[in-house]
Biopython code that builds the backbone (N, CA, C, O; Angstrom):
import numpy as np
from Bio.PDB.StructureBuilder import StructureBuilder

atoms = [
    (1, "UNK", "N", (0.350, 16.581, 0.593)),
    (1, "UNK", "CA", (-0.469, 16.707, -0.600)),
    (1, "UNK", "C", (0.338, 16.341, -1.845)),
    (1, "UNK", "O", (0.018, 15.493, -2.678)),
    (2, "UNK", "N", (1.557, 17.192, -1.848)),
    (2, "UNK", "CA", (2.261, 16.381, -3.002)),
    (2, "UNK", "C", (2.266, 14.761, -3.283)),
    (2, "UNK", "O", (1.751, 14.130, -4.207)),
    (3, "UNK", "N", (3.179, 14.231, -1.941)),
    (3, "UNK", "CA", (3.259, 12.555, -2.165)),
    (3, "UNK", "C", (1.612, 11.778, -2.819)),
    (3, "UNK", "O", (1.478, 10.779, -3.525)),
    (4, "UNK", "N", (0.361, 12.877, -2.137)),
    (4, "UNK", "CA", (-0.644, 12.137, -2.570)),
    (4, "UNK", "C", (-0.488, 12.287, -4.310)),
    (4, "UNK", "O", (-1.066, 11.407, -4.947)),
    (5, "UNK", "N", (0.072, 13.086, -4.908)),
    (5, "UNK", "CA", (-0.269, 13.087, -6.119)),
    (5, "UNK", "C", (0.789, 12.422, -7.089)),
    (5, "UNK", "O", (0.637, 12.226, -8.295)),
    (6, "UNK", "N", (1.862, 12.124, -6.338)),
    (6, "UNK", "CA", (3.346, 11.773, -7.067)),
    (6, "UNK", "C", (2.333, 9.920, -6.950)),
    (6, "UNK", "O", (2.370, 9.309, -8.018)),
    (7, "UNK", "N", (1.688, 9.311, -5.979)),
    (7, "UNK", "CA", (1.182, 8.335, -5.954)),
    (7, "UNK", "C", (-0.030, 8.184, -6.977)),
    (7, "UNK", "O", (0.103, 7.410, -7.925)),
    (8, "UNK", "N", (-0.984, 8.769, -6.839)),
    (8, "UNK", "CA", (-1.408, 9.135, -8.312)),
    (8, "UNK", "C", (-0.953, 8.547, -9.347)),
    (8, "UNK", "O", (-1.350, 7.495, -9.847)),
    (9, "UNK", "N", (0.250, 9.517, -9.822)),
    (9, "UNK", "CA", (0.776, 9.389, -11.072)),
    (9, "UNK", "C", (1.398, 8.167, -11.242)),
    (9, "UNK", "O", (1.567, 7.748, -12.387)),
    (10, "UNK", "N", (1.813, 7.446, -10.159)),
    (10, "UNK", "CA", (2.523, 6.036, -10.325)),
    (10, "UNK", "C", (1.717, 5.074, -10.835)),
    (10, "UNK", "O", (1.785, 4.327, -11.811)),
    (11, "UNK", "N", (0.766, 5.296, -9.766)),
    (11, "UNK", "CA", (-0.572, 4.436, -10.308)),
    (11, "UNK", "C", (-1.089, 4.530, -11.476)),
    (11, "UNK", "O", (-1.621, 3.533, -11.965)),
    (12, "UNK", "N", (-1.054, 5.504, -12.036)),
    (12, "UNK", "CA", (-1.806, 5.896, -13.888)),
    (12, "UNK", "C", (-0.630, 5.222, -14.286)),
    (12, "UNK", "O", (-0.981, 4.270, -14.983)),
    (13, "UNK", "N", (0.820, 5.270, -14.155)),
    (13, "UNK", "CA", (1.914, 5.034, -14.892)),
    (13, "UNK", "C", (1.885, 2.977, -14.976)),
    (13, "UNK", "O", (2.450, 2.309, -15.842)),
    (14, "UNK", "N", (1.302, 2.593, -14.147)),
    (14, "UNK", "CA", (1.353, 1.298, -13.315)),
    (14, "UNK", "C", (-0.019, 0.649, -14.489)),
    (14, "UNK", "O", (-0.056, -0.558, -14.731)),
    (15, "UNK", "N", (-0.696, 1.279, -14.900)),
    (15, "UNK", "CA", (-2.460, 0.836, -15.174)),
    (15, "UNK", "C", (-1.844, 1.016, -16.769)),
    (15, "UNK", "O", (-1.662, 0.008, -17.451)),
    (16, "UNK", "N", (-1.534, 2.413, -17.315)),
    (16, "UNK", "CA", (-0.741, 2.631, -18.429)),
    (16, "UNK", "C", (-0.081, 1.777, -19.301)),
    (16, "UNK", "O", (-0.364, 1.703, -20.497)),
    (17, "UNK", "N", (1.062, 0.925, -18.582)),
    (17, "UNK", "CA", (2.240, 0.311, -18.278)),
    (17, "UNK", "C", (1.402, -1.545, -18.435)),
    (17, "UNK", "O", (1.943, -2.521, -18.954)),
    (18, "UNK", "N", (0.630, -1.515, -18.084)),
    (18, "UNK", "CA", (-0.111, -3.111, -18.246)),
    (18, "UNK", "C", (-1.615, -2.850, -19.208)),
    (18, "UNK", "O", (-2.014, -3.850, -19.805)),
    (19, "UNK", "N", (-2.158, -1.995, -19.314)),
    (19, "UNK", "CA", (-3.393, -1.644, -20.552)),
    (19, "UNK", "C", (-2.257, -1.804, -21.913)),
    (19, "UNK", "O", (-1.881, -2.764, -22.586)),
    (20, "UNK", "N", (-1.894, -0.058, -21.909)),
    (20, "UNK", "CA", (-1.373, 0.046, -23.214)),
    (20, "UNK", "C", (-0.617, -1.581, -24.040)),
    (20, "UNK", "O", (-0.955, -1.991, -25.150)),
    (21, "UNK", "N", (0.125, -2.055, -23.388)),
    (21, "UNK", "CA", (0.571, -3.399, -24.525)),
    (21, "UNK", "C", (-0.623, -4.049, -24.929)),
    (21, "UNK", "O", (-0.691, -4.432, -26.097)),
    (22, "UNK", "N", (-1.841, -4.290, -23.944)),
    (22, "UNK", "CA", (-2.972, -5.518, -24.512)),
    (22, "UNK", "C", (-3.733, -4.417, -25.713)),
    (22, "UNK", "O", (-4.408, -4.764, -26.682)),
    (23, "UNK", "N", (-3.499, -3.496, -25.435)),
    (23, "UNK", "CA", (-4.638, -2.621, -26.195)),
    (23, "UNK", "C", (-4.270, -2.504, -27.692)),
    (23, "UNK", "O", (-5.070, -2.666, -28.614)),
    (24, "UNK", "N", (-2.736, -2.152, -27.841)),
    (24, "UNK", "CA", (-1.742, -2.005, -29.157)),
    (24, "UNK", "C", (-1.206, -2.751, -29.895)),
    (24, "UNK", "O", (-0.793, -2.484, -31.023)),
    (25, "UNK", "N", (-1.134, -4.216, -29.093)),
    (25, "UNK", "CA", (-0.614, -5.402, -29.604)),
    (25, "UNK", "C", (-1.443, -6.253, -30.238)),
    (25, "UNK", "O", (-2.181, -6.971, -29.564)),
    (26, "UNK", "N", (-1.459, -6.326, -32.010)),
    (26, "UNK", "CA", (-2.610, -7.350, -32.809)),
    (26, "UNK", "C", (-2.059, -8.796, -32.274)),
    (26, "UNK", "O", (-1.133, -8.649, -31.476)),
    (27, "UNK", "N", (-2.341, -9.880, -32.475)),
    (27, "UNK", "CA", (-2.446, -10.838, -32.701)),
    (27, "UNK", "C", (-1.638, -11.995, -31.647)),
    (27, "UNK", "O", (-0.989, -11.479, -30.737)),
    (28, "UNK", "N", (-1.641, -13.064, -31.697)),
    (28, "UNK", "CA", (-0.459, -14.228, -30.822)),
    (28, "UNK", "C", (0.250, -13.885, -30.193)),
    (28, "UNK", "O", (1.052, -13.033, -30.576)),
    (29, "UNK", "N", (0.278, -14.442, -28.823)),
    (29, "UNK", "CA", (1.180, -14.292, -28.105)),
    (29, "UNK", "C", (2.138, -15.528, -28.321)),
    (29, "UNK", "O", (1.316, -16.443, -28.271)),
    (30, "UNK", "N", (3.420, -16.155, -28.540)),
    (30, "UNK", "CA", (3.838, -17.282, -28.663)),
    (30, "UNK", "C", (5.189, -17.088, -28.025)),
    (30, "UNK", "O", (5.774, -16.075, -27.643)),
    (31, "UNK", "N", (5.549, -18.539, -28.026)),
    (31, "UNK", "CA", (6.688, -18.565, -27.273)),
    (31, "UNK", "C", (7.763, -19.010, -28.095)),
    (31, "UNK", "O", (7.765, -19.186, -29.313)),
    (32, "UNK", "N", (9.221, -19.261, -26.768)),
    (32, "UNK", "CA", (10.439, -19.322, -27.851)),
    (32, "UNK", "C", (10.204, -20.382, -28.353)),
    (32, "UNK", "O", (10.441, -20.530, -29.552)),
    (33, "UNK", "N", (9.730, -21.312, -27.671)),
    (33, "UNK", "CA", (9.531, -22.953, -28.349)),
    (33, "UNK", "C", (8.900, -23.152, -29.361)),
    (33, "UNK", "O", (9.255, -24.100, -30.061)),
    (34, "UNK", "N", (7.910, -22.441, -29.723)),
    (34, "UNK", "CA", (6.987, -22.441, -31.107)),
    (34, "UNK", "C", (7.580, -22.321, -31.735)),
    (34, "UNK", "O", (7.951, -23.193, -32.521)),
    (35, "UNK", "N", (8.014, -21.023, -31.693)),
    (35, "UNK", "CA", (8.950, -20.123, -32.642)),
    (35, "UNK", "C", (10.353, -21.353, -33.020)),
    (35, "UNK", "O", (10.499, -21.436, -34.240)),
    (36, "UNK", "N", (11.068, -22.008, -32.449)),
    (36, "UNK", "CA", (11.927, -22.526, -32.885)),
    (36, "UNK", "C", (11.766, -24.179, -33.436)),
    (36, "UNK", "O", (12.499, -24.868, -34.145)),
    (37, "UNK", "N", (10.212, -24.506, -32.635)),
    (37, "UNK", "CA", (9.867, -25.934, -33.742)),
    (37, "UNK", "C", (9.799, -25.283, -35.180)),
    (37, "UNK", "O", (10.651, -25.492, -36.044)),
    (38, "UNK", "N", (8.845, -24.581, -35.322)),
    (38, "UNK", "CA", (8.843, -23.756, -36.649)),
    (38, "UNK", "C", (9.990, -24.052, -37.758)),
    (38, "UNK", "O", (9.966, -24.747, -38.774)),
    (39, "UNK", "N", (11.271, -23.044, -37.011)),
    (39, "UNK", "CA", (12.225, -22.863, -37.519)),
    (39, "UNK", "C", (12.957, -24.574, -38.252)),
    (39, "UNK", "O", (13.385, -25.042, -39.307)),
    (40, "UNK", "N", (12.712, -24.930, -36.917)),
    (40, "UNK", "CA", (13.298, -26.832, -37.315)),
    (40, "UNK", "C", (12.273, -27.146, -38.048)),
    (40, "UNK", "O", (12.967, -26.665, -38.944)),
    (41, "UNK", "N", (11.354, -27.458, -38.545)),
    (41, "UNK", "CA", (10.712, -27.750, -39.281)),
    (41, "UNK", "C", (10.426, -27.129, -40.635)),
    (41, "UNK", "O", (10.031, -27.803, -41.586)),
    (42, "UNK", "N", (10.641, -25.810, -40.691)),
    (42, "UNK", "CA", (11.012, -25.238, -41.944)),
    (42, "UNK", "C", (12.472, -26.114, -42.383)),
    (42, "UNK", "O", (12.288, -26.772, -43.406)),
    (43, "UNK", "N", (13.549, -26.214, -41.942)),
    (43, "UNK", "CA", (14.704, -26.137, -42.267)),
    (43, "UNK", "C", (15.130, -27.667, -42.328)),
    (43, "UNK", "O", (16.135, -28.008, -42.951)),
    (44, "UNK", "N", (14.168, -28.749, -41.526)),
    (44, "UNK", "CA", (14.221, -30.366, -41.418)),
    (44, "UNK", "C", (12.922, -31.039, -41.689)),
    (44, "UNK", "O", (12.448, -31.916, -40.967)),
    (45, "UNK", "N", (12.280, -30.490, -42.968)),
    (45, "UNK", "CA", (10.770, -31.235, -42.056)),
    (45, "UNK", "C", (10.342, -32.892, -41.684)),
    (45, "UNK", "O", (9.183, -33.266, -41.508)),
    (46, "UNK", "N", (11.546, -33.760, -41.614)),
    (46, "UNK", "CA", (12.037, -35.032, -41.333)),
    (46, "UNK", "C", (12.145, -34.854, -39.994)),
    (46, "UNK", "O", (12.063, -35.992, -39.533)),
    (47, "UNK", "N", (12.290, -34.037, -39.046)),
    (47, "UNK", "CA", (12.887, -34.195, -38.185)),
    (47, "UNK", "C", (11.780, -34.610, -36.764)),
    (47, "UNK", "O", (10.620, -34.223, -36.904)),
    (48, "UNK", "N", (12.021, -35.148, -35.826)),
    (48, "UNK", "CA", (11.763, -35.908, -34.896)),
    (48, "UNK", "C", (12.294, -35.863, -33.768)),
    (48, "UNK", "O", (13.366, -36.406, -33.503)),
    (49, "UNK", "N", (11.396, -35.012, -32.733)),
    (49, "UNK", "CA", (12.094, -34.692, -31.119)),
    (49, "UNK", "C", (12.509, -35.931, -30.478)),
    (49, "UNK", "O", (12.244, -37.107, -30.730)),
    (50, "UNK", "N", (13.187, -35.404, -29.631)),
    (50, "UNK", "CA", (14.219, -36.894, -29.264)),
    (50, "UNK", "C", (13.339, -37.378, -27.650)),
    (50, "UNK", "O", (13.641, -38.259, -26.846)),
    (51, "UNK", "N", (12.412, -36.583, -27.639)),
    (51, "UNK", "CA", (11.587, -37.159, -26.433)),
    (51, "UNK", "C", (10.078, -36.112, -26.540)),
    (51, "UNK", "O", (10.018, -35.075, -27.201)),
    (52, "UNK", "N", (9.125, -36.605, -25.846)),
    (52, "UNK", "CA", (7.603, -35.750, -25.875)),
    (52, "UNK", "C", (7.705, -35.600, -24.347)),
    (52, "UNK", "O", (8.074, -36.479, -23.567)),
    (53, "UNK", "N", (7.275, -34.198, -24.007)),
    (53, "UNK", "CA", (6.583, -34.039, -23.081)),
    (53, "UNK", "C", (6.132, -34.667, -21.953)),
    (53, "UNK", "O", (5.344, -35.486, -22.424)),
    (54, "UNK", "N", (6.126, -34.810, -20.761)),
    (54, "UNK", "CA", (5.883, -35.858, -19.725)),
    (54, "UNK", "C", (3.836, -35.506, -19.752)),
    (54, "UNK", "O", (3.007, -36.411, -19.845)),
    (55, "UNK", "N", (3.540, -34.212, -19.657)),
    (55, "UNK", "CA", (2.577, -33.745, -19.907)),
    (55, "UNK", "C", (2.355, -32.415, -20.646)),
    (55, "UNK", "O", (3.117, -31.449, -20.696)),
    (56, "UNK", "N", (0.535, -32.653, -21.492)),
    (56, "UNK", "CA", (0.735, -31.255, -22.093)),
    (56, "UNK", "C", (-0.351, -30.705, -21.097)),
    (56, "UNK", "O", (-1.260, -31.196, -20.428)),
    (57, "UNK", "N", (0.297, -29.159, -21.368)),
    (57, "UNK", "CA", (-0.513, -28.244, -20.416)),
    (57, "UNK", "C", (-1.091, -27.141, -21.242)),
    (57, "UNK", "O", (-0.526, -26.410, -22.056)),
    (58, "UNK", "N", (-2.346, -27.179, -20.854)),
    (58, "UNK", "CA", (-3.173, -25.663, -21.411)),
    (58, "UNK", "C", (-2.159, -24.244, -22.093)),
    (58, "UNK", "O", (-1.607, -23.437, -21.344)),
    (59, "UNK", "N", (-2.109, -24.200, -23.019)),
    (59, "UNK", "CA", (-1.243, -22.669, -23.180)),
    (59, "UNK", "C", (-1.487, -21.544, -21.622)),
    (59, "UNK", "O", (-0.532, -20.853, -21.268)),
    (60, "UNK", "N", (-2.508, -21.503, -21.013)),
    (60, "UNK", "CA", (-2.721, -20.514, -19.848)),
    (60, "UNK", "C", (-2.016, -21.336, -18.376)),
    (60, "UNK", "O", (-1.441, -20.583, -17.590)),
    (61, "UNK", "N", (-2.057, -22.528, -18.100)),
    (61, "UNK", "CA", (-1.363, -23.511, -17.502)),
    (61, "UNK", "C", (0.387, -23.237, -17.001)),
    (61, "UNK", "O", (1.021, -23.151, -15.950)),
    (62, "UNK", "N", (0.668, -23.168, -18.599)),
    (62, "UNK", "CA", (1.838, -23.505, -18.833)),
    (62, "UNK", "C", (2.349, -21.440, -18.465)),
    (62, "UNK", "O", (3.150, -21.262, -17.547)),
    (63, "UNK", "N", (2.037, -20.695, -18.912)),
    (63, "UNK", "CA", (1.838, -19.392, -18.913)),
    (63, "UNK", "C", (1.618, -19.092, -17.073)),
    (63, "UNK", "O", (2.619, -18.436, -16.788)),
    (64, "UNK", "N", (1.143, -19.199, -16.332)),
    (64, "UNK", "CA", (0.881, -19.183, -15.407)),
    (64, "UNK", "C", (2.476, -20.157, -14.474)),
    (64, "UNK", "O", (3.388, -19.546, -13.917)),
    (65, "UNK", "N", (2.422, -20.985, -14.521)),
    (65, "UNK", "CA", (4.113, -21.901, -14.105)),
    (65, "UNK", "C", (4.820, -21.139, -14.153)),
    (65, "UNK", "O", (5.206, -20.615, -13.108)),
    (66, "UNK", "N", (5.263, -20.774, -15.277)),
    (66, "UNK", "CA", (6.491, -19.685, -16.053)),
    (66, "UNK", "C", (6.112, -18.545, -14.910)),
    (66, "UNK", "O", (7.001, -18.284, -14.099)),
    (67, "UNK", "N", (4.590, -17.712, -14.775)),
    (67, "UNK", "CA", (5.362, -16.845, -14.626)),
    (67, "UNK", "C", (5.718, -17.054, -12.533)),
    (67, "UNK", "O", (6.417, -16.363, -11.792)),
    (68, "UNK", "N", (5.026, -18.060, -12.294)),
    (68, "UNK", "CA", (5.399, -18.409, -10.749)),
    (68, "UNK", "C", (6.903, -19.010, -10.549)),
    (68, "UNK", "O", (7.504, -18.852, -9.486)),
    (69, "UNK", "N", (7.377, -19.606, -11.490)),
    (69, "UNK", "CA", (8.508, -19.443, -11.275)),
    (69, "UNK", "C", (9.587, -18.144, -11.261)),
    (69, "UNK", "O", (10.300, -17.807, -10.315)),
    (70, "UNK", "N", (9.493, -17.508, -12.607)),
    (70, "UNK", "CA", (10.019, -15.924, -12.189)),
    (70, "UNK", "C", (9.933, -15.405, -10.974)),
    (70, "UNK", "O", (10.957, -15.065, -10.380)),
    (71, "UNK", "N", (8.282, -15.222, -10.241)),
    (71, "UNK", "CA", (8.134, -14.931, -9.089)),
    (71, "UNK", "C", (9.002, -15.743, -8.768)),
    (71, "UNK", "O", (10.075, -15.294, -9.170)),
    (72, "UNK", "N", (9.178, -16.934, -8.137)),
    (72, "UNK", "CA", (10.557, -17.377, -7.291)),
    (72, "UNK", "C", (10.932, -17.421, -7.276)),
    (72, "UNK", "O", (11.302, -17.791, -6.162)),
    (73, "UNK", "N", (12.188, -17.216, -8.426)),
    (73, "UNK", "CA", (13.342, -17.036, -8.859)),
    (73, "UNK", "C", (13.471, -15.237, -8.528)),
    (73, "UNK", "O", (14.528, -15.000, -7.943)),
    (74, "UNK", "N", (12.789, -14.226, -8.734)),
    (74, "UNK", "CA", (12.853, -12.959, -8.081)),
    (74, "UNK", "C", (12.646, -12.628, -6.557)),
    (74, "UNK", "O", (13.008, -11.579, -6.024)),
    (75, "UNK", "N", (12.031, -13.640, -5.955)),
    (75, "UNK", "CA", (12.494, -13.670, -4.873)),
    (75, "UNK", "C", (13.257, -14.318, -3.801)),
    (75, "UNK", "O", (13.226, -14.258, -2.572)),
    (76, "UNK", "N", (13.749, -14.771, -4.415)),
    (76, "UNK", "CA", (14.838, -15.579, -4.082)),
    (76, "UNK", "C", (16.387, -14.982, -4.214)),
    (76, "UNK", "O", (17.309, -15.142, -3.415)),
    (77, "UNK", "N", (16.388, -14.391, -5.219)),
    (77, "UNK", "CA", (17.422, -13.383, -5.560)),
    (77, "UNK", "C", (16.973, -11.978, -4.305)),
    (77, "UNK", "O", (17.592, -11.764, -3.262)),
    (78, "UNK", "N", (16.045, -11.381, -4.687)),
    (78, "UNK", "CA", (15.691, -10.283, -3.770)),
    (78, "UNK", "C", (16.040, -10.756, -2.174)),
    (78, "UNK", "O", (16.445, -9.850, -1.446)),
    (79, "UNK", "N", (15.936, -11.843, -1.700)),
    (79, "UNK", "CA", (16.069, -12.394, -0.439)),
    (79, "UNK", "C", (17.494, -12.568, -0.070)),
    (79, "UNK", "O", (17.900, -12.475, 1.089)),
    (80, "UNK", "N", (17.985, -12.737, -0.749)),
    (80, "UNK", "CA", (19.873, -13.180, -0.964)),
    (80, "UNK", "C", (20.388, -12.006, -0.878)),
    (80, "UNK", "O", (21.159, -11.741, 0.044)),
    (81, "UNK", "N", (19.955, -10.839, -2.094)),
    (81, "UNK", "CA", (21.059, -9.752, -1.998)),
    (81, "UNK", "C", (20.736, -8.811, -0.721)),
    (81, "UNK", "O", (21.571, -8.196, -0.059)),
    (82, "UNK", "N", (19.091, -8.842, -0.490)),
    (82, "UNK", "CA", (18.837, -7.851, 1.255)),
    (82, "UNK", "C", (19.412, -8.779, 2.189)),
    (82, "UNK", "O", (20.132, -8.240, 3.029)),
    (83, "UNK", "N", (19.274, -10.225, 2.289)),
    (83, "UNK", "CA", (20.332, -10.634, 3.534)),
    (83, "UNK", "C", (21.672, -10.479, 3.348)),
    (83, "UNK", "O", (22.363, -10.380, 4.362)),
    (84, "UNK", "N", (22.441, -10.415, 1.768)),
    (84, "UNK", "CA", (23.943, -9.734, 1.944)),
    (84, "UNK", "C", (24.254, -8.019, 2.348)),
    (84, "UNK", "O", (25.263, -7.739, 2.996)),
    (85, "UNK", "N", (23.252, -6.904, 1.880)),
    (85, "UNK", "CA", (23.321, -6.334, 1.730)),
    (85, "UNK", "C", (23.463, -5.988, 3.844)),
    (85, "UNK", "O", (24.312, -5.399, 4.513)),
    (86, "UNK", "N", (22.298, -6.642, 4.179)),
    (86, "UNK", "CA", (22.314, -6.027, 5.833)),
    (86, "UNK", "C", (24.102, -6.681, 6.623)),
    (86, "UNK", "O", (25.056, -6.106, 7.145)),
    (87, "UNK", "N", (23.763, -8.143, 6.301)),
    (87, "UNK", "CA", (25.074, -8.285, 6.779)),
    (87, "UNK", "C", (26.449, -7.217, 6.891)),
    (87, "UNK", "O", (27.134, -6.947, 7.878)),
    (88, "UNK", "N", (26.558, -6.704, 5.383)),
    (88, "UNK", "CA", (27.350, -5.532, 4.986)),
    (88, "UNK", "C", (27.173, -4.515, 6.040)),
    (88, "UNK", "O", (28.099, -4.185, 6.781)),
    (89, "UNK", "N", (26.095, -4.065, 6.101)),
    (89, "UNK", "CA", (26.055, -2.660, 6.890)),
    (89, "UNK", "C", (26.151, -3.339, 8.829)),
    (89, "UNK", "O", (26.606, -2.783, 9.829)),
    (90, "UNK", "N", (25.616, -4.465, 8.683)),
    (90, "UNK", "CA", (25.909, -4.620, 10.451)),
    (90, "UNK", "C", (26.992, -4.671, 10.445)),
    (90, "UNK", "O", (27.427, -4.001, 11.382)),
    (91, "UNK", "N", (27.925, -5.220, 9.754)),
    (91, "UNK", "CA", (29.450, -5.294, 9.447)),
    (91, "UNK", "C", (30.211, -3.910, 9.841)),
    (91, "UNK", "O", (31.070, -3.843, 10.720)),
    (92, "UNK", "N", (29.805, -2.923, 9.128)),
    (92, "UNK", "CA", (29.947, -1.845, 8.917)),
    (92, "UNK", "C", (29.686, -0.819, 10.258)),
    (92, "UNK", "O", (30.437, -0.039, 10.843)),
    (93, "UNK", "N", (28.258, -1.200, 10.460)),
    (93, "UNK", "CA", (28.401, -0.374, 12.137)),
    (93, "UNK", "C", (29.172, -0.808, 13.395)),
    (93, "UNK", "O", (29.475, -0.089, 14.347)),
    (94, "UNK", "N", (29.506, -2.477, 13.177)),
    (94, "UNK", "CA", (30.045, -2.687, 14.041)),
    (94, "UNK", "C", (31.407, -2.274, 14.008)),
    (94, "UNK", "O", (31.966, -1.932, 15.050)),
    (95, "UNK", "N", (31.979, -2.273, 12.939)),
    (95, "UNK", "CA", (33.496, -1.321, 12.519)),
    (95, "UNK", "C", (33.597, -0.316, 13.371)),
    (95, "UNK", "O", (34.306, -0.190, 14.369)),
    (96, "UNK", "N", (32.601, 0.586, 12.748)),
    (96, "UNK", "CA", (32.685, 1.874, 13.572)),
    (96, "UNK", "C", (32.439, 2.330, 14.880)),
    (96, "UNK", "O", (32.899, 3.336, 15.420)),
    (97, "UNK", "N", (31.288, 1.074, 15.554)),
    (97, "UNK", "CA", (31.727, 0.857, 17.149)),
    (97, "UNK", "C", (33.252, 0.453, 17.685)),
    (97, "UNK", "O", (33.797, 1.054, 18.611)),
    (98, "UNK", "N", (33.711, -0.387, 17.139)),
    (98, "UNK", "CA", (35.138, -0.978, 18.046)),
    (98, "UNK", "C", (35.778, 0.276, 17.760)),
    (98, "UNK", "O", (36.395, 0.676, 18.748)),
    (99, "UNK", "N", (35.896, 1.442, 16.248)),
    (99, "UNK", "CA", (36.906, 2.259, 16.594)),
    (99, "UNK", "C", (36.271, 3.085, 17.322)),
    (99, "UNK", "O", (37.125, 3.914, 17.636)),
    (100, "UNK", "N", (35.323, 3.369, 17.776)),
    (100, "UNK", "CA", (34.532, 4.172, 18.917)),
    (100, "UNK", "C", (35.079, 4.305, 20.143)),
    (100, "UNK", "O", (35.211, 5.156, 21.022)),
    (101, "UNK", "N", (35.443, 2.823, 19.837)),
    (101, "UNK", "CA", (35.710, 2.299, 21.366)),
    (101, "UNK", "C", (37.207, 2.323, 21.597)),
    (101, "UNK", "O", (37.670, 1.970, 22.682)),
]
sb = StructureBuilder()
sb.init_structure("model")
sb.init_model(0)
sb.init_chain("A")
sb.init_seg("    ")
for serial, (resi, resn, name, xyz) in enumerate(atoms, 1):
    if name == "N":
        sb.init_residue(resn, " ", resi, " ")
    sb.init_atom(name, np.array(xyz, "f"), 0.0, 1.0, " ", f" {name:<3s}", serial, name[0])
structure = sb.get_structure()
């Protein structure tokens, strides 16, 4: 009965945790790239990227990529350190078999 309720609370904490920012947060979401044409263009407004885009993509497009890459880049890492991590411990039991033995 407990675990049912410690699950519960994860879940409110989980719903909480992804509501509360859309709910509290006014206005644009933008990125570093906006944010730093901006900056170059406040500070050069002469200035001229040294190449365009191969393609442009939807702000939700481009938002969506980003975050599938994270996903693969987090699991990819997650996959690396549990296959070092087991190696370690088979390592480890097998230690303690040979001095068993």
């Amino acid at each position: 009965m407990k675990n049912k309720w410690i699950n519960v609370l994860m879940l409110l904490a989980v719903v909480l945790l992804v509501v509360l920012p859309l709910l509290l947060v006014n206005g644009e979401f933008g990125g570093a790239d906006e944010a730093a044409e901006g900056v170059i263009t406040e500070i050069n407004p002469a200035y001229k990227p040294w190449f365009k885009p191969l393609a442009e993509l939807p702000g939700e497009t481009e938002s969506m990529l980003f975050a599938l890459q994270a996903a693969l880049g987090a699991g990819v890492i997650g996959y690396t350190l549990g296959l070092f991590k087991g190696r370690q411990d088979r390592q480890g039991r097998q230690k303690l078999n040979d001095q068993k033995n």
